[in-house]
N, CA, C and O atoms as CSV, one atom per row, in Angstrom:
chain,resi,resn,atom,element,x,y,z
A,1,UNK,N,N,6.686,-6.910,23.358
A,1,UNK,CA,C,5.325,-7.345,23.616
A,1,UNK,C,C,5.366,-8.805,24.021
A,1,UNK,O,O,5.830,-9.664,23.270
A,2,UNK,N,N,4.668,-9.183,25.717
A,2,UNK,CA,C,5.112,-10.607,25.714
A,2,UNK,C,C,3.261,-10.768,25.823
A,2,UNK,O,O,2.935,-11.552,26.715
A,3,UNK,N,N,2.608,-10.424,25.398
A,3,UNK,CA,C,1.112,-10.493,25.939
A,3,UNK,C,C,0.554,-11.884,24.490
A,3,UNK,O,O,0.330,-11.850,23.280
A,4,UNK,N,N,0.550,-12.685,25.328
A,4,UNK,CA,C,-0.259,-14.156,24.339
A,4,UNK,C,C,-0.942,-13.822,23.691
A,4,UNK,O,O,-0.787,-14.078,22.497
A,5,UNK,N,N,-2.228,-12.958,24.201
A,5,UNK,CA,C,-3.724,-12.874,23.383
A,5,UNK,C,C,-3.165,-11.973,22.124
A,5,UNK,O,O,-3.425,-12.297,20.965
A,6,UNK,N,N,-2.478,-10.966,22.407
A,6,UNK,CA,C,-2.070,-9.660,21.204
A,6,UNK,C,C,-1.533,-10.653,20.408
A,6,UNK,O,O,-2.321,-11.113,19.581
A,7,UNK,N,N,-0.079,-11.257,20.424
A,7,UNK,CA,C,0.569,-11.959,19.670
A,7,UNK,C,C,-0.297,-12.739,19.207
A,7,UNK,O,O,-0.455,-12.367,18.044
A,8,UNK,N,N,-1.102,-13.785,19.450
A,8,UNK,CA,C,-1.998,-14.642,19.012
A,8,UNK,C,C,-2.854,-13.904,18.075
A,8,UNK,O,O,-3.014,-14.444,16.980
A,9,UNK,N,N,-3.562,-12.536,18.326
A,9,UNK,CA,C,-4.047,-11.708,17.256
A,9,UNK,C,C,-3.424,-11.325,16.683
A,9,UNK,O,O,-4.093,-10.833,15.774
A,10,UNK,N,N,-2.315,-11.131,16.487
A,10,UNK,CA,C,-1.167,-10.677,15.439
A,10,UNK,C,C,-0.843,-11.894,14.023
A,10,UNK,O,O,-0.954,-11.833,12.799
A,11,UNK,N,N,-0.337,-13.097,15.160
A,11,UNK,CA,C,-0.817,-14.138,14.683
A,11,UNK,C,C,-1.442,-14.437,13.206
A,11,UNK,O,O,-0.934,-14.632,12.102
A,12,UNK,N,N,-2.885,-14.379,13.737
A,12,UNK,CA,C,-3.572,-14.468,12.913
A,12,UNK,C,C,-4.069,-13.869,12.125
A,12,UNK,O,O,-5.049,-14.230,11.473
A,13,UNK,N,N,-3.396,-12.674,12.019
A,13,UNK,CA,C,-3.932,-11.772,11.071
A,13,UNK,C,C,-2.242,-11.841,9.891
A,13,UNK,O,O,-2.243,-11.447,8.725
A,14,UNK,N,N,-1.542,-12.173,10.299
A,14,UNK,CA,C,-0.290,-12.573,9.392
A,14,UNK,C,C,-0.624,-13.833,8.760
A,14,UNK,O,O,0.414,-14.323,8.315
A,15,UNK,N,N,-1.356,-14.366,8.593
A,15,UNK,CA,C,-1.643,-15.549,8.145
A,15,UNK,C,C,-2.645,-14.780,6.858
A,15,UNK,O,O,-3.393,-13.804,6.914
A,16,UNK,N,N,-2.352,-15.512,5.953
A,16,UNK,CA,C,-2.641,-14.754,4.156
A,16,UNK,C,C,-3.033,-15.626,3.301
A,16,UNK,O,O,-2.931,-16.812,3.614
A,17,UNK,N,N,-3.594,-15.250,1.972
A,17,UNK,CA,C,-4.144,-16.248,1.086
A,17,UNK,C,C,-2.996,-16.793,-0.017
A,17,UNK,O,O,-3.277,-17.229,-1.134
A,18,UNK,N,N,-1.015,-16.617,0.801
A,18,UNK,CA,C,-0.453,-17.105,-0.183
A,18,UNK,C,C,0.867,-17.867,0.934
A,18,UNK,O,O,1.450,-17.341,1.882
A,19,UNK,N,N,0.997,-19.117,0.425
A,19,UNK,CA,C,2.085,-19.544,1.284
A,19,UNK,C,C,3.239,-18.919,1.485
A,19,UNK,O,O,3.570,-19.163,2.645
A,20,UNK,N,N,4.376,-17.939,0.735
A,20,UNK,CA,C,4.966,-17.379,0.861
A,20,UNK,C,C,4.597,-16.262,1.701
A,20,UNK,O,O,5.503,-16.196,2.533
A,21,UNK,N,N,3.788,-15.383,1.924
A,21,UNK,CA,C,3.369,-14.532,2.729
A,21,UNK,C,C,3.510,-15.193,4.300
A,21,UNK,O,O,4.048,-14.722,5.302
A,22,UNK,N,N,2.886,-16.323,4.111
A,22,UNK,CA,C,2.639,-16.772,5.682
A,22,UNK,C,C,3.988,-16.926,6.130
A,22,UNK,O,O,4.573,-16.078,6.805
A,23,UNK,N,N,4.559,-18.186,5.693
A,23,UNK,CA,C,6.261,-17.619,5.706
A,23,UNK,C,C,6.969,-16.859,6.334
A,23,UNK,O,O,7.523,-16.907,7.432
A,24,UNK,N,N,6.873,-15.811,5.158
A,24,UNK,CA,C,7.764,-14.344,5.859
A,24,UNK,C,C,6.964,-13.644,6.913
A,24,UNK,O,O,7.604,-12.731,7.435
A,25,UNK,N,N,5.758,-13.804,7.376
A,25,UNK,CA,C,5.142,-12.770,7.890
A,25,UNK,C,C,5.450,-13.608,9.244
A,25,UNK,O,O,6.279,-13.152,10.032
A,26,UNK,N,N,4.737,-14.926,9.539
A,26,UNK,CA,C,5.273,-15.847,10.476
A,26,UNK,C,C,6.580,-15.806,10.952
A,26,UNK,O,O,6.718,-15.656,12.166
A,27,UNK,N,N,7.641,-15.915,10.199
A,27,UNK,CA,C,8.790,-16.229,10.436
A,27,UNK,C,C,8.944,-15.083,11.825
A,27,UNK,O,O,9.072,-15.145,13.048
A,28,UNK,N,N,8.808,-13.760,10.452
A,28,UNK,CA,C,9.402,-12.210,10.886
A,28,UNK,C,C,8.628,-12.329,12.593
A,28,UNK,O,O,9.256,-11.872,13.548
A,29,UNK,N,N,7.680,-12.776,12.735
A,29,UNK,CA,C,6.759,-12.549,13.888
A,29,UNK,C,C,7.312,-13.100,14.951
A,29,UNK,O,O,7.487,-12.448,15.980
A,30,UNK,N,N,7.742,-14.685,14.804
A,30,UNK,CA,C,8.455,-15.397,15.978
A,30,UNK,C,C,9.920,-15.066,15.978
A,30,UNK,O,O,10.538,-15.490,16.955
A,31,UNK,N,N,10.717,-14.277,14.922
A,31,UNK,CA,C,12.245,-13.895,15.118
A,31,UNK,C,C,12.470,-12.607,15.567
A,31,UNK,O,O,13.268,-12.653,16.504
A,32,UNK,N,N,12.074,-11.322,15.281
A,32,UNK,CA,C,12.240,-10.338,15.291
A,32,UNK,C,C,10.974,-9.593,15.846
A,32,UNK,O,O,11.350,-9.066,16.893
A,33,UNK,N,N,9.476,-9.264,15.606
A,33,UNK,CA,C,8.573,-9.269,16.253
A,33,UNK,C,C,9.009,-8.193,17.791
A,33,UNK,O,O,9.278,-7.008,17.985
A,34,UNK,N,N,8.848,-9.659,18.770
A,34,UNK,CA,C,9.189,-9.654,20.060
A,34,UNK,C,C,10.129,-8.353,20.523
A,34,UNK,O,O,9.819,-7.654,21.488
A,35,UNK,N,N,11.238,-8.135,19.766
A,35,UNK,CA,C,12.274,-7.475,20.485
A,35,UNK,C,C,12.142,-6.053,19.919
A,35,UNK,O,O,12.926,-5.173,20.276
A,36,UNK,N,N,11.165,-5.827,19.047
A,36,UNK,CA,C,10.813,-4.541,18.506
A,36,UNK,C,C,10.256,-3.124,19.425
A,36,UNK,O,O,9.109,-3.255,19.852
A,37,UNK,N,N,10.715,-2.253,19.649
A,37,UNK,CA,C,10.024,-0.841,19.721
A,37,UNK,C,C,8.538,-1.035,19.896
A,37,UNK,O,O,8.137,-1.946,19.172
A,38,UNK,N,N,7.626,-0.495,20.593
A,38,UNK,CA,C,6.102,-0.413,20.200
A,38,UNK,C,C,5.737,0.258,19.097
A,38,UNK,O,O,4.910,-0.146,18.280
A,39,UNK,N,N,6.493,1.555,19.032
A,39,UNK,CA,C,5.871,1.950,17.550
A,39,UNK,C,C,6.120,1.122,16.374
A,39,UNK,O,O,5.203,0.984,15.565
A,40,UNK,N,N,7.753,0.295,16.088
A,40,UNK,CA,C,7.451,-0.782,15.565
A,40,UNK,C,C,6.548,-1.684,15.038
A,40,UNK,O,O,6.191,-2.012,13.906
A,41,UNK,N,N,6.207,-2.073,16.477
A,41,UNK,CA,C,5.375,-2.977,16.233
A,41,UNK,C,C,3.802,-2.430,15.884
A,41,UNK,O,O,2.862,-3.029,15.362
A,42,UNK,N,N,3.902,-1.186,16.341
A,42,UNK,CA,C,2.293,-0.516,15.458
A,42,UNK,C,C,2.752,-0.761,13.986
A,42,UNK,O,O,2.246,-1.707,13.382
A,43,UNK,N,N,3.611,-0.029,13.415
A,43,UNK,CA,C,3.983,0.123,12.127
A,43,UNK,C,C,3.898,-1.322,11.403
A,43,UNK,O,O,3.315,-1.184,10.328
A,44,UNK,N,N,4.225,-2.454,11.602
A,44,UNK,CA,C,3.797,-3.970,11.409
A,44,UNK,C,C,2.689,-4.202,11.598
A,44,UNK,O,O,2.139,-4.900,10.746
A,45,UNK,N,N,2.063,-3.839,12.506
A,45,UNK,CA,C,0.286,-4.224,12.631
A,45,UNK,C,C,0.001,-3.702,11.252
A,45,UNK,O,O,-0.199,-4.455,10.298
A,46,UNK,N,N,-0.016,-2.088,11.154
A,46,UNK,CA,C,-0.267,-1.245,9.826
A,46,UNK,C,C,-0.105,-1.676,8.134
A,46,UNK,O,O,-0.894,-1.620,7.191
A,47,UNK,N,N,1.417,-2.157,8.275
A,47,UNK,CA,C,1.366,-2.984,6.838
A,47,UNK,C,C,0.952,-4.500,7.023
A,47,UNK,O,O,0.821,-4.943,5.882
A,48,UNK,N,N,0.701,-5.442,7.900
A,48,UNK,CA,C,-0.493,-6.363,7.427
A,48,UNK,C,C,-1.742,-6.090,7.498
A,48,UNK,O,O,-2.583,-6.988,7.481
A,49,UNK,N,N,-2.072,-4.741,7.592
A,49,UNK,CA,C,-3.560,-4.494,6.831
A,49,UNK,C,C,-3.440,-4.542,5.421
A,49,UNK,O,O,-4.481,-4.761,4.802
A,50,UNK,N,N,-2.192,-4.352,4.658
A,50,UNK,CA,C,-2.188,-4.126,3.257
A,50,UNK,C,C,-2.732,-5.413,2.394
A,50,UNK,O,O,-2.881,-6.582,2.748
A,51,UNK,N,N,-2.890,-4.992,1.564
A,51,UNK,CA,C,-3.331,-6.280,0.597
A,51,UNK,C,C,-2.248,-7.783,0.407
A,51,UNK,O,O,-1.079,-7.926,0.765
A,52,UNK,N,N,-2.929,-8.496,-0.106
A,52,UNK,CA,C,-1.770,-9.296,0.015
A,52,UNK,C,C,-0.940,-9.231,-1.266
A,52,UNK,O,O,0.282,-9.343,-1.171
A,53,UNK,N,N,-1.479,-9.070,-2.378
A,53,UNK,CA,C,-0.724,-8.511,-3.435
A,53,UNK,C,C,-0.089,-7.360,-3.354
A,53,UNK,O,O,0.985,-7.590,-3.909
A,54,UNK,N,N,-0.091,-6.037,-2.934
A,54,UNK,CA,C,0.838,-5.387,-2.389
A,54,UNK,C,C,1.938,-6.013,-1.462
A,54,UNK,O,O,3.130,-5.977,-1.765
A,55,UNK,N,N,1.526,-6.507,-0.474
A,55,UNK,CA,C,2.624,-7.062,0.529
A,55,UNK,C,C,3.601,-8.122,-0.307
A,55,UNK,O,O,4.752,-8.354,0.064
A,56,UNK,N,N,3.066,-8.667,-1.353
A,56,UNK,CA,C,3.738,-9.830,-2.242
A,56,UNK,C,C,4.921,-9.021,-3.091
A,56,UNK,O,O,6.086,-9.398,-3.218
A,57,UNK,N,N,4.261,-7.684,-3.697
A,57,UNK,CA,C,5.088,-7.130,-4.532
A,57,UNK,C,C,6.623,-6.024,-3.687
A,57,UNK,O,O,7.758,-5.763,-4.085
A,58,UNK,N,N,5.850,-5.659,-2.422
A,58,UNK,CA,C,6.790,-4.858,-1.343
A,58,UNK,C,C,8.020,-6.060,-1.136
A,58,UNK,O,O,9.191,-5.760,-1.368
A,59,UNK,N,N,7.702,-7.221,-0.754
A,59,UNK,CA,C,8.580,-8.212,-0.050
A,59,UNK,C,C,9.198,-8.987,-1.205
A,59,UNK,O,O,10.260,-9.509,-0.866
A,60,UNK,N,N,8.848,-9.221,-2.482
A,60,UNK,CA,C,9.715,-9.613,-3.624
A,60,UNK,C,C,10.508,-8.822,-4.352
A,60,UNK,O,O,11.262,-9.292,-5.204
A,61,UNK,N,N,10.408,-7.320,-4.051
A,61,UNK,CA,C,10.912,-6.370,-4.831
A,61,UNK,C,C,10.553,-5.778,-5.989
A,61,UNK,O,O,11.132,-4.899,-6.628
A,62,UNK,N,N,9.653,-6.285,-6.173
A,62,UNK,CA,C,8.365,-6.123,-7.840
A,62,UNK,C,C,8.038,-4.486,-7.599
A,62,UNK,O,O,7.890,-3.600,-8.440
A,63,UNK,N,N,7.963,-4.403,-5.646
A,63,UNK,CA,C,7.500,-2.305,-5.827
A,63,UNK,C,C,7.768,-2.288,-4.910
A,63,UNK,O,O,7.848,-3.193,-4.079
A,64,UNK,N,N,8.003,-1.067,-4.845
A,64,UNK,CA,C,8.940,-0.077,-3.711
A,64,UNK,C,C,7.754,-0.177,-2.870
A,64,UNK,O,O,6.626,-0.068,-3.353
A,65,UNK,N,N,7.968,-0.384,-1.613
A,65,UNK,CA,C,6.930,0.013,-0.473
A,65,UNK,C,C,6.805,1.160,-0.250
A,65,UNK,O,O,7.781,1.822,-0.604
A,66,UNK,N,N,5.875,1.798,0.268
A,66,UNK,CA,C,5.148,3.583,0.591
A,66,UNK,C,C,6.980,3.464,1.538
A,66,UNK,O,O,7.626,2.455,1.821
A,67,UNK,N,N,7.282,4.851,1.768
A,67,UNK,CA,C,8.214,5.093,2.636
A,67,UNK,C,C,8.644,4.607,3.839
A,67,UNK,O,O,9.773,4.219,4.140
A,68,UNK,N,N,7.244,4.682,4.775
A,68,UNK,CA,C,7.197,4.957,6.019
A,68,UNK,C,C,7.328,3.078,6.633
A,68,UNK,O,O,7.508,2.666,7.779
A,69,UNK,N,N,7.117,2.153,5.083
A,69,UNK,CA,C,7.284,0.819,5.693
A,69,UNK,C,C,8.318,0.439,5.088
A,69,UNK,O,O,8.207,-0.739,4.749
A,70,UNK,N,N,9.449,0.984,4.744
A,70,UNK,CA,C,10.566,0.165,3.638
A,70,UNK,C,C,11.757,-0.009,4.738
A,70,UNK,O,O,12.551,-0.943,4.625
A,71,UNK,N,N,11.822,0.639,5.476
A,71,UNK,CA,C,12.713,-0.246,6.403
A,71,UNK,C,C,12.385,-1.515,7.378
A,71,UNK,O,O,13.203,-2.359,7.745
A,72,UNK,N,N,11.051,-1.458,7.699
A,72,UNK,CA,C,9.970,-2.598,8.027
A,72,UNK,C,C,10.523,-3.855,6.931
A,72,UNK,O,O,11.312,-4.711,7.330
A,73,UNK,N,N,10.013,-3.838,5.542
A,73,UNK,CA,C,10.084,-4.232,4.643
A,73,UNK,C,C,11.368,-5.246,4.226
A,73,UNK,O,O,11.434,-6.461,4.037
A,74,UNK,N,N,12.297,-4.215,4.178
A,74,UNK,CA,C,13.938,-4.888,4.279
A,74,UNK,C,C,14.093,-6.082,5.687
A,74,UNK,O,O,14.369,-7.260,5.460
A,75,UNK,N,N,13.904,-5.638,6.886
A,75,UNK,CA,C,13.860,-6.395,7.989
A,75,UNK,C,C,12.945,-7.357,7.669
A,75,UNK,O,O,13.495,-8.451,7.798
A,76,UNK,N,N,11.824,-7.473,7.317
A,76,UNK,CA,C,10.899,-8.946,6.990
A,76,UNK,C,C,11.653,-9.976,5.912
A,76,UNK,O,O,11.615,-11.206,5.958
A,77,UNK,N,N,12.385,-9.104,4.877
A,77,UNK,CA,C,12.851,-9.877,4.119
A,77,UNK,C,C,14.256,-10.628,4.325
A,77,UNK,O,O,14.580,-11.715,3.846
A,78,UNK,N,N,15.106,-9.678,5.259
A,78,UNK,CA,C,15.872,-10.447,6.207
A,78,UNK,C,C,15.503,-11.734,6.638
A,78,UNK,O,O,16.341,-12.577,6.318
A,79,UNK,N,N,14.681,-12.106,7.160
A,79,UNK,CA,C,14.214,-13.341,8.037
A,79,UNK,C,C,13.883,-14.536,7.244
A,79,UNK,O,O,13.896,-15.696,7.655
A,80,UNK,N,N,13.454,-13.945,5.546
A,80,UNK,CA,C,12.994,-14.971,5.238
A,80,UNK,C,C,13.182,-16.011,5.384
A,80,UNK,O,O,14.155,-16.143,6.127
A,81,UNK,N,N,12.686,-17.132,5.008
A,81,UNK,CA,C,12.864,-18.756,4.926
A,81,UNK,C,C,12.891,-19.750,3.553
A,81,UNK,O,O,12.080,-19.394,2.698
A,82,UNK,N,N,13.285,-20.330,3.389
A,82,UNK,CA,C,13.267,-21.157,1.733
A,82,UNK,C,C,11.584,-22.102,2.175
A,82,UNK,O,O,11.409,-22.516,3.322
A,83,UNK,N,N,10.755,-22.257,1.311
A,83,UNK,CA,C,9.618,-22.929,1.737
A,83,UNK,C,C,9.523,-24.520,0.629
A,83,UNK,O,O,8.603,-25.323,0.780
């Protein structure tokens, strides 16, 4: 996906009410993101609808993510960053 406006809405919807979230969700967006599959990248749109306390507990390991995002999941946490 090289389309500004999408990414820019993607963007901003990865942006969360916890600095660590923004972080990993940011990071994952400008490293990996880009070079993804479209269904991919549907499947990423899909889990930042999730809560942010879910997404906190999926990406720290506190809970298993639903199935269909745990390889999503592993790859975000790949990227992380020390903040």
């Amino acid at each position: 996906m090289t389309d500004p406006a999408v990414l820019n809405r993607i963007r901003w919807r990865c942006r969360r009410g916890m600095l660590e979230l923004d972080a990993w969700l940011a990071r994952f967006l400008d490293v990996a993101f880009p070079a993804m599959a479209a269904d991919e990248q549907a499947r990423f749109e899909a889990l930042i609808a999730a809560e942010d306390d879910d997404l906190y507990g999926w990406l720290t390991g506190r809970e298993a993510p639903p199935a269909h995002f745990s390889a999503l999941v592993e790859t975000i946490k790949a990227t992380k960053v020390s903040i």
